[in-house]
Each structure stands twice: as C-alpha cells, then as structure tokens.
Backbone as JSON Lines, residues from 0, in Angstrom:
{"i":0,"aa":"X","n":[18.76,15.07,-2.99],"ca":[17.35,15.37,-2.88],"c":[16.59,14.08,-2.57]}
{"i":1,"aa":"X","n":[16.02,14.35,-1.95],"ca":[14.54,13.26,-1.45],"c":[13.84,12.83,-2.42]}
{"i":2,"aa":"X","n":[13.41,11.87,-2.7],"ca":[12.55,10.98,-3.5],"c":[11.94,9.66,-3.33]}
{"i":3,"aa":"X","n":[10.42,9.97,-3.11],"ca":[10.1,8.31,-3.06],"c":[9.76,7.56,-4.34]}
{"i":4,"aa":"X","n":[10.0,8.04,-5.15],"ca":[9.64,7.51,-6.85],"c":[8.56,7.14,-6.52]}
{"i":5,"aa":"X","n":[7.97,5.8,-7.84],"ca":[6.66,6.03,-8.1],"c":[5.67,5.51,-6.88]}
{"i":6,"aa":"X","n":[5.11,6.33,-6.15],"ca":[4.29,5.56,-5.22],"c":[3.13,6.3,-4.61]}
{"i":7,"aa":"X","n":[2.29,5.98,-3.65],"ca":[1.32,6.69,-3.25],"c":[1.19,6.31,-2.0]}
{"i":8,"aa":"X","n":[0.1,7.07,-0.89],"ca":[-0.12,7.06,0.34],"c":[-1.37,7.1,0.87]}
{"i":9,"aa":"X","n":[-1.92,7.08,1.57],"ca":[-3.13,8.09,2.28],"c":[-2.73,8.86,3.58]}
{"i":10,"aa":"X","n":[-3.45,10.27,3.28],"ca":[-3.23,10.44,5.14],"c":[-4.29,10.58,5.89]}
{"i":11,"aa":"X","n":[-3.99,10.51,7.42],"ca":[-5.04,10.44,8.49],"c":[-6.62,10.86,7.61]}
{"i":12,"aa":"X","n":[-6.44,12.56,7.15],"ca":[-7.53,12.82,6.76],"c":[-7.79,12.29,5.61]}
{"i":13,"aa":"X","n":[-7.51,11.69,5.39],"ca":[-8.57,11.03,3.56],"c":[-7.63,11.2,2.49]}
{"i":14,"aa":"X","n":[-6.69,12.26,2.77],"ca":[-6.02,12.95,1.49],"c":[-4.89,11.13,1.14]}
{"i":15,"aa":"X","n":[-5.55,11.63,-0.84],"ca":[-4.38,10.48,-1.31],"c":[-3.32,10.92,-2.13]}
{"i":16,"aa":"X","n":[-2.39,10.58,-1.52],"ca":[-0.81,11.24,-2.64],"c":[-0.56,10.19,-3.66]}
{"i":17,"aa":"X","n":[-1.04,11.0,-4.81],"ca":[-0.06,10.08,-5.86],"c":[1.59,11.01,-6.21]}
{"i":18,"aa":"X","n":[2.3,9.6,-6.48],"ca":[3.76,10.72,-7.17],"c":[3.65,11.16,-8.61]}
{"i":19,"aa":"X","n":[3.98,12.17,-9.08],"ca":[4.15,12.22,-10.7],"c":[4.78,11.33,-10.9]}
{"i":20,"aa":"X","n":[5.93,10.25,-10.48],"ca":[6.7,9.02,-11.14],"c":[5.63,7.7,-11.42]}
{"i":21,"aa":"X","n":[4.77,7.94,-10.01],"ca":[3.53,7.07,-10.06],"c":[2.52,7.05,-11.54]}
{"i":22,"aa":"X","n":[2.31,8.55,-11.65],"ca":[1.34,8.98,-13.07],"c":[2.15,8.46,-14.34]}
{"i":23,"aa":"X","n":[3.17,8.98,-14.34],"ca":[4.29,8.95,-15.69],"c":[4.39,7.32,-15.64]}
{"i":24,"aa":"X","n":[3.97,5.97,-14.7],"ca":[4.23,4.7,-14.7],"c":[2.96,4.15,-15.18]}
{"i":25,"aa":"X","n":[2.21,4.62,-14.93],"ca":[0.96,4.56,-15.18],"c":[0.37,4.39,-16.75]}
{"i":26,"aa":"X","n":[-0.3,3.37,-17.15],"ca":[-0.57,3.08,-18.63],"c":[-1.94,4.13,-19.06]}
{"i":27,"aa":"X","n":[-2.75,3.83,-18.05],"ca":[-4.2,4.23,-18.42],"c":[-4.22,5.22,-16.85]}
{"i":28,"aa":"X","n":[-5.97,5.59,-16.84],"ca":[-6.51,5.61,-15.79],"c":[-7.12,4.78,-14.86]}
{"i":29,"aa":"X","n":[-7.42,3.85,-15.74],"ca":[-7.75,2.26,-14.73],"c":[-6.51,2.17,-14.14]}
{"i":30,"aa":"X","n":[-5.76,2.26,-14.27],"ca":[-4.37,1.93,-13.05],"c":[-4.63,2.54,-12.19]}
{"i":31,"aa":"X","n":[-4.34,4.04,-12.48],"ca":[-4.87,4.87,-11.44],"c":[-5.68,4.55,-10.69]}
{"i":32,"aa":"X","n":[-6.69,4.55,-10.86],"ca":[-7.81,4.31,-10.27],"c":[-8.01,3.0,-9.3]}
{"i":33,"aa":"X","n":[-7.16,2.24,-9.83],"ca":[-7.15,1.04,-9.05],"c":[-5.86,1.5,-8.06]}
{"i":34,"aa":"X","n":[-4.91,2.06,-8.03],"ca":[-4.43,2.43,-6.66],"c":[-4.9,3.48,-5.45]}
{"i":35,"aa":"X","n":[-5.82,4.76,-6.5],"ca":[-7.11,5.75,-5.75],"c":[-7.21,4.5,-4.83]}
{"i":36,"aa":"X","n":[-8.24,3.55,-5.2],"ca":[-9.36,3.31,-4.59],"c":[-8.56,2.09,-3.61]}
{"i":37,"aa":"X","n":[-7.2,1.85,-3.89],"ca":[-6.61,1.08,-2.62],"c":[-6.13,1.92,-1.68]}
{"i":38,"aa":"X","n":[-5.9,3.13,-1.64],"ca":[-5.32,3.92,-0.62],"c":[-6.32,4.4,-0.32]}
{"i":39,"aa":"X","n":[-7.65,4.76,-0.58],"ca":[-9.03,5.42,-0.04],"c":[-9.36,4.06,0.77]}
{"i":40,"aa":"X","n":[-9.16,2.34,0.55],"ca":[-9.52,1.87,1.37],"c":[-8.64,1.65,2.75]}
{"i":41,"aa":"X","n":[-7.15,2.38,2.52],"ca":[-6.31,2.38,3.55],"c":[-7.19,3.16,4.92]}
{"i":42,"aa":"X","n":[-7.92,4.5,4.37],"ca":[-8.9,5.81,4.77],"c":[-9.74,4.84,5.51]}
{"i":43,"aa":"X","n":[-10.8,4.52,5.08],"ca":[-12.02,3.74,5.3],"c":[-11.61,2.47,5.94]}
{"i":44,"aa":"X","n":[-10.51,1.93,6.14],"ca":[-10.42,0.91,7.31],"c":[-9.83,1.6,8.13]}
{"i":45,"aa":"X","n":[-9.49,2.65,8.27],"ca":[-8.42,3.32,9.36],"c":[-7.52,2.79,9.62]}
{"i":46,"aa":"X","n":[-6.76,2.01,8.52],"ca":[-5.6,1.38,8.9],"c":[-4.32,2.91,8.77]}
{"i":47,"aa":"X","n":[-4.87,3.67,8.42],"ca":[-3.47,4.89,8.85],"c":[-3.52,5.16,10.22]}
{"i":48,"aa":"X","n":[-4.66,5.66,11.17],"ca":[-4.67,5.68,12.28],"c":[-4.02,4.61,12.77]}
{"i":49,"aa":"X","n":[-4.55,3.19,13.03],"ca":[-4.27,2.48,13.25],"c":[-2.29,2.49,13.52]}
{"i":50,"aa":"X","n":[-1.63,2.98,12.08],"ca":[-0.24,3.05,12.73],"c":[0.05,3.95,13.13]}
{"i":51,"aa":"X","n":[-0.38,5.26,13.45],"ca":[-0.27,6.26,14.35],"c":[-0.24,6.02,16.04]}
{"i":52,"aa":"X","n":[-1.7,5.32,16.08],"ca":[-1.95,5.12,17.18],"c":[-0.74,3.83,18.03]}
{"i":53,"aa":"X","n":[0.02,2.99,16.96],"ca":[0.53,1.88,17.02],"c":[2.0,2.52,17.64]}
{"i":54,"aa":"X","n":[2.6,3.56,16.84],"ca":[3.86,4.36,16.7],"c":[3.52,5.03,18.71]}
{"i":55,"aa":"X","n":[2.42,6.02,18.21],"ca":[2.25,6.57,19.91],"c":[2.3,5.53,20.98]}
{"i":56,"aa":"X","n":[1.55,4.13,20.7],"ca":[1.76,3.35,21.8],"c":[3.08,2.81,22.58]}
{"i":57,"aa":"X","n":[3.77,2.99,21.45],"ca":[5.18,1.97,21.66],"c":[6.21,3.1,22.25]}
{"i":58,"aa":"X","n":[5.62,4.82,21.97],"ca":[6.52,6.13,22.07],"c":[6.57,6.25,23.48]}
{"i":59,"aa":"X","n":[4.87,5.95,23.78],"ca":[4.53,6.31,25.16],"c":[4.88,5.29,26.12]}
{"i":60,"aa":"X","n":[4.97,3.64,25.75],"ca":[6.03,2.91,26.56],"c":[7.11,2.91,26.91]}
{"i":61,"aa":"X","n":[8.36,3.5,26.16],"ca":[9.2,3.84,25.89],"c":[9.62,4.95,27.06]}
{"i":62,"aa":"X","n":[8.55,5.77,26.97],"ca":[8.61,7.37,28.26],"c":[8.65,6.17,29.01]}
{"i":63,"aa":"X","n":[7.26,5.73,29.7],"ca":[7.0,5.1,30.55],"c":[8.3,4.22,31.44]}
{"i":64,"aa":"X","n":[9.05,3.71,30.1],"ca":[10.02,2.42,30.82],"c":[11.35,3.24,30.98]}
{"i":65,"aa":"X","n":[11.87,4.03,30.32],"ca":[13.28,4.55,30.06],"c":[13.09,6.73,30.79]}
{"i":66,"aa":"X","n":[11.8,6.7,30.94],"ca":[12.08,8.17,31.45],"c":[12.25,8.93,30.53]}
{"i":67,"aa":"X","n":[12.36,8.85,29.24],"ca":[13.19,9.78,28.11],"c":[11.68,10.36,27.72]}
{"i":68,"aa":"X","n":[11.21,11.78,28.24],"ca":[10.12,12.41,27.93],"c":[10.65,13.33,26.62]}
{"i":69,"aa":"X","n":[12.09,13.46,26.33],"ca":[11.99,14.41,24.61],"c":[11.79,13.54,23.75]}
{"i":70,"aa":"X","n":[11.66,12.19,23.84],"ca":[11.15,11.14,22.81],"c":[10.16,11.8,22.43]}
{"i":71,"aa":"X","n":[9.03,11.52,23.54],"ca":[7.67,12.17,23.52],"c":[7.61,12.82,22.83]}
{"i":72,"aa":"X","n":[8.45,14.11,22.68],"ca":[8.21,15.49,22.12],"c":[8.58,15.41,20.49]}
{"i":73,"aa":"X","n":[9.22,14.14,20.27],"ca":[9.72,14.49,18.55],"c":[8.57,13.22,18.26]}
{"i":74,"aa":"X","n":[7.79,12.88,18.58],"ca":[6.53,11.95,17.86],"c":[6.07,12.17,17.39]}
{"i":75,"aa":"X","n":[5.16,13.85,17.46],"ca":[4.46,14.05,16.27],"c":[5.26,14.31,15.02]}
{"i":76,"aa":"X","n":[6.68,15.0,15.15],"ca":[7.1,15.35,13.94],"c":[7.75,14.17,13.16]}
{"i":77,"aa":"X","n":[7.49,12.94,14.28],"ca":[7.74,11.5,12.88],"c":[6.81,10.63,12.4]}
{"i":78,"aa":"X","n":[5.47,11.46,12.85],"ca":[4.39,10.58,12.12],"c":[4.43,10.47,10.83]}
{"i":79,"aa":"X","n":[4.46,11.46,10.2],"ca":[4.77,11.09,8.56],"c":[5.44,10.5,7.74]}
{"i":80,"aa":"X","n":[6.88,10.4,8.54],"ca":[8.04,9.92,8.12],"c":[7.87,7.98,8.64]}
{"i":81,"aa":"X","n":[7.3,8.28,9.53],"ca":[6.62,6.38,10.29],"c":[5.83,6.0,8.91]}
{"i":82,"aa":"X","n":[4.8,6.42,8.76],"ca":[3.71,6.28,7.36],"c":[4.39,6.01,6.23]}
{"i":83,"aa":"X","n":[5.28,6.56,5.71],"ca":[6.12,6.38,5.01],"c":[7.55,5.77,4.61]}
{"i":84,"aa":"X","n":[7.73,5.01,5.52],"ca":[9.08,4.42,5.25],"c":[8.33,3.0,6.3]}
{"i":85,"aa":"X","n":[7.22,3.24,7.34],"ca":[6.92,1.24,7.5],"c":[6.04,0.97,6.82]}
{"i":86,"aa":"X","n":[5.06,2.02,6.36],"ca":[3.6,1.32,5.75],"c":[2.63,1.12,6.25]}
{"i":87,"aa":"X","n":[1.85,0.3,5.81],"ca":[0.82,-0.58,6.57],"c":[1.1,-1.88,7.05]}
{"i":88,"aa":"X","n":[0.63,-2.58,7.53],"ca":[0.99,-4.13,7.72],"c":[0.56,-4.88,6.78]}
{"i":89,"aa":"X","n":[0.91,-5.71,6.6],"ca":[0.83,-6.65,5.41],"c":[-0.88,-7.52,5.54]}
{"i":90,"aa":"X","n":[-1.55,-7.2,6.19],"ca":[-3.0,-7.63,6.43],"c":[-3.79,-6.44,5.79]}
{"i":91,"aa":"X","n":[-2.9,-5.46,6.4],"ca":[-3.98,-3.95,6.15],"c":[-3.66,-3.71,4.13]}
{"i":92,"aa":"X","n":[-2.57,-4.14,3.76],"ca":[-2.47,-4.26,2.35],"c":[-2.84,-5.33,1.66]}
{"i":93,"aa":"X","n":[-3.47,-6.08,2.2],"ca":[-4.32,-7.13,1.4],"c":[-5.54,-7.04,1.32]}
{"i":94,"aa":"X","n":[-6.07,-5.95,2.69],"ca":[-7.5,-5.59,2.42],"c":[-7.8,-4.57,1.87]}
{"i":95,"aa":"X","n":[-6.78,-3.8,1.45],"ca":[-7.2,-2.6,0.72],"c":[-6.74,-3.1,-0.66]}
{"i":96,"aa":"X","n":[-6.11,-3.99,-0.78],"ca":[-5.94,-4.73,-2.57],"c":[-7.42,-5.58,-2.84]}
{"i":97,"aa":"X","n":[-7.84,-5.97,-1.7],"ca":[-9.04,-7.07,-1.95],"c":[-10.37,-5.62,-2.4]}
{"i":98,"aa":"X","n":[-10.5,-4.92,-1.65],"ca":[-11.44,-3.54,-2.14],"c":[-11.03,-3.02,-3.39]}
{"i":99,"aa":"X","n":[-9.94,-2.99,-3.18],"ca":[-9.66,-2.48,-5.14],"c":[-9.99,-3.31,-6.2]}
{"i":100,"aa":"X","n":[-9.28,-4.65,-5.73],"ca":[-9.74,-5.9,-6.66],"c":[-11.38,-6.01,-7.04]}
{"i":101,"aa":"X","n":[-12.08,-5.35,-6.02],"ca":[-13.69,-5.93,-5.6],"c":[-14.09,-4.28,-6.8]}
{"i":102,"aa":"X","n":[-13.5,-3.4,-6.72],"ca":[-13.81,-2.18,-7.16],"c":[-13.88,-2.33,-8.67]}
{"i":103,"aa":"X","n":[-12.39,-3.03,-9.29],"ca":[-11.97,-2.75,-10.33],"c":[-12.97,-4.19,-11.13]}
{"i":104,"aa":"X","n":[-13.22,-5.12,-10.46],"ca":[-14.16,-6.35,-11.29],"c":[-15.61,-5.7,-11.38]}
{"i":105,"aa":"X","n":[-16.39,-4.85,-10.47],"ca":[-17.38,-3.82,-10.53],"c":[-17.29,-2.93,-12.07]}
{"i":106,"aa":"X","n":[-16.12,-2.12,-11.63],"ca":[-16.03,-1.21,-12.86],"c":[-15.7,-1.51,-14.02]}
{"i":107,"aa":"X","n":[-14.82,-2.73,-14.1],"ca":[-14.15,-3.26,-15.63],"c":[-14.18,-4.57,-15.87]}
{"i":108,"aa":"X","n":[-14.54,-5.21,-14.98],"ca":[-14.22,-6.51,-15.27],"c":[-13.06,-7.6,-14.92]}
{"i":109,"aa":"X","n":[-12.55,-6.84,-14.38],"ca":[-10.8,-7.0,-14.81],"c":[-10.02,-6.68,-13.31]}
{"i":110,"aa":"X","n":[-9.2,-7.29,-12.76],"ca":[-8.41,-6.53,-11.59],"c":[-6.68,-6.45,-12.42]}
{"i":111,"aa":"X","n":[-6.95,-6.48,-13.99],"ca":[-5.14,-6.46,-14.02],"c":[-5.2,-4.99,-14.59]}
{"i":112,"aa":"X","n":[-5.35,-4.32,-14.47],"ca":[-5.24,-3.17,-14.26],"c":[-3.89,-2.44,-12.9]}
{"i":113,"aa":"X","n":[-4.76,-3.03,-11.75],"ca":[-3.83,-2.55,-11.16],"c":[-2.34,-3.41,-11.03]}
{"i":114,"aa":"X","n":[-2.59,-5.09,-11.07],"ca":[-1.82,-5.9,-11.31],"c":[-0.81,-5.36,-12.61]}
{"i":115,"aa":"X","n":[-0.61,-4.97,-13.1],"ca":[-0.07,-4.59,-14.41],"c":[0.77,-3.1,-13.4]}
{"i":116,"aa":"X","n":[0.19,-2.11,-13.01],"ca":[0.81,-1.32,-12.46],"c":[1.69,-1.74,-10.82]}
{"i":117,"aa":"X","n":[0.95,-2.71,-10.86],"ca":[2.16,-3.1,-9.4],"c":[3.36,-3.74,-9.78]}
{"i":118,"aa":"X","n":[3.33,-4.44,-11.05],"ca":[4.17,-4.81,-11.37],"c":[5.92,-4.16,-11.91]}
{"i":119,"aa":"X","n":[4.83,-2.87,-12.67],"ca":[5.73,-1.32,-13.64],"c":[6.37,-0.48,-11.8]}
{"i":120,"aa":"X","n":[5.61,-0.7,-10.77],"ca":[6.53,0.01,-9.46],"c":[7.38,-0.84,-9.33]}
{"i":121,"aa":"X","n":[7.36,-2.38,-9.04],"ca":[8.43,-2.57,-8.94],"c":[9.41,-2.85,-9.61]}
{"i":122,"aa":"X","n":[9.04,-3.07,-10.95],"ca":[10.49,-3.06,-11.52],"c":[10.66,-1.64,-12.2]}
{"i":123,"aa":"X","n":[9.83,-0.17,-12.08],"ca":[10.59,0.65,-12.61],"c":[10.44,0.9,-13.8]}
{"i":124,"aa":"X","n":[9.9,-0.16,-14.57],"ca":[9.75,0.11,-16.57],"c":[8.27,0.27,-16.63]}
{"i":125,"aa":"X","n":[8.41,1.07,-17.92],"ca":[7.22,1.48,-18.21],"c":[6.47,0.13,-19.13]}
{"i":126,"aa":"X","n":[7.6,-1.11,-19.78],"ca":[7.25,-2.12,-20.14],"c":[7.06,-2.88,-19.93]}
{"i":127,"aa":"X","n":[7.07,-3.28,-18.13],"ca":[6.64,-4.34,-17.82],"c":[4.85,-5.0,-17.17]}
{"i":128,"aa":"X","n":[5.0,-5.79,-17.72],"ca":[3.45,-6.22,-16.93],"c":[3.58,-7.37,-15.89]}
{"i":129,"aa":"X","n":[1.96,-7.82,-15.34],"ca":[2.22,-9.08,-13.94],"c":[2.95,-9.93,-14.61]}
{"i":130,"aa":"X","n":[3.01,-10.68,-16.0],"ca":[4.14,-11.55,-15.95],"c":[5.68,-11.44,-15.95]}
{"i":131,"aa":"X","n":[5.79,-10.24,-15.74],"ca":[7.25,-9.88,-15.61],"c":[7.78,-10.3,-14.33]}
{"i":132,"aa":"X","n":[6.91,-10.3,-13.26],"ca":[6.87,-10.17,-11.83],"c":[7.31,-11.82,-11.32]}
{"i":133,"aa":"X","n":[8.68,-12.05,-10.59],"ca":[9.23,-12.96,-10.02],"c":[9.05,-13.44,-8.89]}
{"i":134,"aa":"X","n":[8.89,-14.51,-8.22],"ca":[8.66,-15.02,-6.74],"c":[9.54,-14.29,-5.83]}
{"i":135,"aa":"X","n":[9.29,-13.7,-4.55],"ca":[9.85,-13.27,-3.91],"c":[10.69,-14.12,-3.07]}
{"i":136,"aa":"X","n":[11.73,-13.75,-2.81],"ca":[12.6,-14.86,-1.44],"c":[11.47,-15.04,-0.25]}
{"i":137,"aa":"X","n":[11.78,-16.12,0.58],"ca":[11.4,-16.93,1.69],"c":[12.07,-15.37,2.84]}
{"i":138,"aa":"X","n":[12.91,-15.15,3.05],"ca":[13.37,-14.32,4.02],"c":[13.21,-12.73,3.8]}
{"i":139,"aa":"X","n":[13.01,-12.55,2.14],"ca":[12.63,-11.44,2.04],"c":[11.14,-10.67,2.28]}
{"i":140,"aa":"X","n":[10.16,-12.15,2.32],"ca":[8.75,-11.65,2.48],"c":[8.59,-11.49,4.12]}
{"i":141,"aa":"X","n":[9.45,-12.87,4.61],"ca":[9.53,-12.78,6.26],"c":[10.13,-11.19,7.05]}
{"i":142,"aa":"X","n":[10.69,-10.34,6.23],"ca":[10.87,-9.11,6.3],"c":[10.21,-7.8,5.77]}
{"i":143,"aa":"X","n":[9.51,-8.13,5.51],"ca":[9.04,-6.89,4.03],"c":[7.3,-6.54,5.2]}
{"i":144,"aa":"X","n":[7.37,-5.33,5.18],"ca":[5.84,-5.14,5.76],"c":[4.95,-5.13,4.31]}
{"i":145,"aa":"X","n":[5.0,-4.72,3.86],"ca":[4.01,-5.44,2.6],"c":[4.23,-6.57,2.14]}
{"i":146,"aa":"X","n":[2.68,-7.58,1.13],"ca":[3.46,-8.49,0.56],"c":[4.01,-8.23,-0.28]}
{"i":147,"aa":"X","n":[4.67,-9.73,-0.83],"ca":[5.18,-9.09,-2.33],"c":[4.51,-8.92,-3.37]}
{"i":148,"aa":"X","n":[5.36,-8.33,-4.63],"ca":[4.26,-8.28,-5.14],"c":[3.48,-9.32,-5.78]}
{"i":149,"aa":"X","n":[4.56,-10.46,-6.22],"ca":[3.84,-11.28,-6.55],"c":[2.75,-12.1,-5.8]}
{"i":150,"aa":"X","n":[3.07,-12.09,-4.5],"ca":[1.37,-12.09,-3.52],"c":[0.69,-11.1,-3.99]}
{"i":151,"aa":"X","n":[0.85,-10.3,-4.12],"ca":[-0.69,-9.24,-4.4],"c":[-0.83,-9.3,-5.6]}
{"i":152,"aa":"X","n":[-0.11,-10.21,-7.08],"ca":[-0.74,-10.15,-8.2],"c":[-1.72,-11.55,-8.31]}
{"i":153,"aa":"X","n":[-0.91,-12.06,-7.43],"ca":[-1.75,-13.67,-6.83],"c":[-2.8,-13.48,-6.42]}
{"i":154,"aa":"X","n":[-3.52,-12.42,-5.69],"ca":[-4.41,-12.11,-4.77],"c":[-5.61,-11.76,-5.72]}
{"i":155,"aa":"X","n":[-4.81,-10.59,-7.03],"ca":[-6.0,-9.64,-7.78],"c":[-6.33,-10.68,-8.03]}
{"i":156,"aa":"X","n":[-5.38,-11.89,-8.99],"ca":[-5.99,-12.82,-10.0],"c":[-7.04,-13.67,-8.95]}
{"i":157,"aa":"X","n":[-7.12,-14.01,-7.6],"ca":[-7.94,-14.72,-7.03],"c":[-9.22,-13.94,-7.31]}
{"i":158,"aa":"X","n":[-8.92,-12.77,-6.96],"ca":[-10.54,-12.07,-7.05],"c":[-10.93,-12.28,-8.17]}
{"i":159,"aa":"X","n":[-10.34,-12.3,-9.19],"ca":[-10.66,-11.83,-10.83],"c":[-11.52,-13.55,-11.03]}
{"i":160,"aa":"X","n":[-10.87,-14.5,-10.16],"ca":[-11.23,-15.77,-11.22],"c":[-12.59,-15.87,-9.98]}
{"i":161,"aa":"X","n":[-12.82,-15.45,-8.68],"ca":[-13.79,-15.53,-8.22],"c":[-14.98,-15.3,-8.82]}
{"i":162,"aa":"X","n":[-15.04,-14.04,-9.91],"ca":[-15.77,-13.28,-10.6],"c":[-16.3,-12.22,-9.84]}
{"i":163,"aa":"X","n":[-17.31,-11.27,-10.24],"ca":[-17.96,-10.24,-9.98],"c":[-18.81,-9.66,-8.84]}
{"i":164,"aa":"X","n":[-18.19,-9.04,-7.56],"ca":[-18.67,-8.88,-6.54],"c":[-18.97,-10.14,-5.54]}
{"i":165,"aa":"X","n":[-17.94,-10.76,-5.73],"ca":[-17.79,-11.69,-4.64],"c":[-16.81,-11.17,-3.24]}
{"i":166,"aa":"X","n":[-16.71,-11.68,-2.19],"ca":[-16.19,-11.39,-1.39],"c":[-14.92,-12.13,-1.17]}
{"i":167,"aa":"X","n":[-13.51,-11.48,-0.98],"ca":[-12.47,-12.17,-0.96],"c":[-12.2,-13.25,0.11]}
C-alpha cells in the first residue's frame, strides 16, 4: 500500500492536504497551523502552478524534439504524482517557511512551533524537537529539492531573533 507518512501539500486550487500521520506528529495546533499557513503560502505565491507549468514545459519540449506525442497524453495524469514526489524548489520552500515564520511571530511570538514539528517529520518521533535535528551532508543538500531541515530550523530561528513582523 501507498503511503506518504507524515506530510502535507497544496493543490493548484488552494486545497491543503494534511496526512493523519502529519496530525498524530503533531504536538499542538500551533504546529498545525504553522504548516496550514506554509502550504497556503505555497497557494498565494503560485509556486504549485509554477511546477505544473514547469513539468508541461519540459513535456511539450520533449514532443517538440523526440516526436513522442503519447508523452503528451499521460501529462495530465502525472501532475499530481510530479507535486508530490519533486516538490517545490528549494527557493519556493523558503518563502513559504519565511510567511509562516512571519505568521507564527504575529500569532505567538514564537516560530518553534513549526521548527519543533519539522523536526518530529523528519525523524519520525513523536519526541523529538529542533535540537534533535543534525547538519545535513554537503552532497545531500546539493541533491535534495527542499532544504534541509536543519536550513529551515536555521531560517525560523532567523525570523524569530529578527523579532515581530519584520521582513525576512
């Protein structure tokens, strides 16, 4: 059986998927809420379009250079599966962490909220927090379309020590 464990998405239209592994990882609702409001800013920058439109460009070169028009024809049925297994780019996930970060110092004070839950996805426990979270390899970030996470717990804490409605 299929499973993306704990994680979330946005799609084209606005809609945000959380997983129940995501909820069940989840301490509070400030976690929550601090991943809501990073995948609503995935929405509001159109960085999902953005890889739609990115996926069609490269589909429709592809016809263009090689002739293979049933490519064409199975594109729409891998848009979802594109969204989901490349992501966003690692720019488009720093600006939707910097809006959450900007969201969660608004609402609480605080960006470890979500820092605390990025930490429990990647390692999986319901006991871990950002200091659990290890430097990523040199070749593994040079690969990874997101950062790691310890870049993005690096990032909240920048906002957090910026203070309150500052701009990242």
């Amino acid at each position: 059986m299929f499973q993306i464990g704990a994680n979330a998405f946005a799609l084209p239209n606005g809609t945000v998927v959380m997983t129940d592994q995501l909820v069940d990882l989840s301490g509070n609702d400030r976690e929550l809420m601090g991943v809501m409001v990073h995948e609503a800013a995935h929405v509001t920058s159109r960085h999902v379009l953005a890889s739609v439109y990115q996926g069609l460009g490269l589909t429709l070169l592809t016809v263009a250079v090689t002739g293979d028009v049933v490519s064409a024809s199975t594109f729409a049925a891998a848009v979802p599966a594109t969204i989901l297994s490349k992501g966003y780019s690692r720019a488009a996930e720093r600006e939707s962490d910097a809006l959450a970060g900007r969201f969660l110092m608004t609402a609480y004070g605080t960006t470890k909220p979500l820092r605390d839950l990025l930490a429990r996805m990647e390692s999986g426990s319901p006991r871990t927090d950002e200091n659990s979270v290890g430097e990523t390899g040199r070749l593994e970030n040079l690969l990874a379309t997101h950062p790691g996470t310890s870049d993005r717990i690096r990032h909240l804490k920048e906002i957090e020590s910026r203070g309150h409605g500052q701009t990242p």
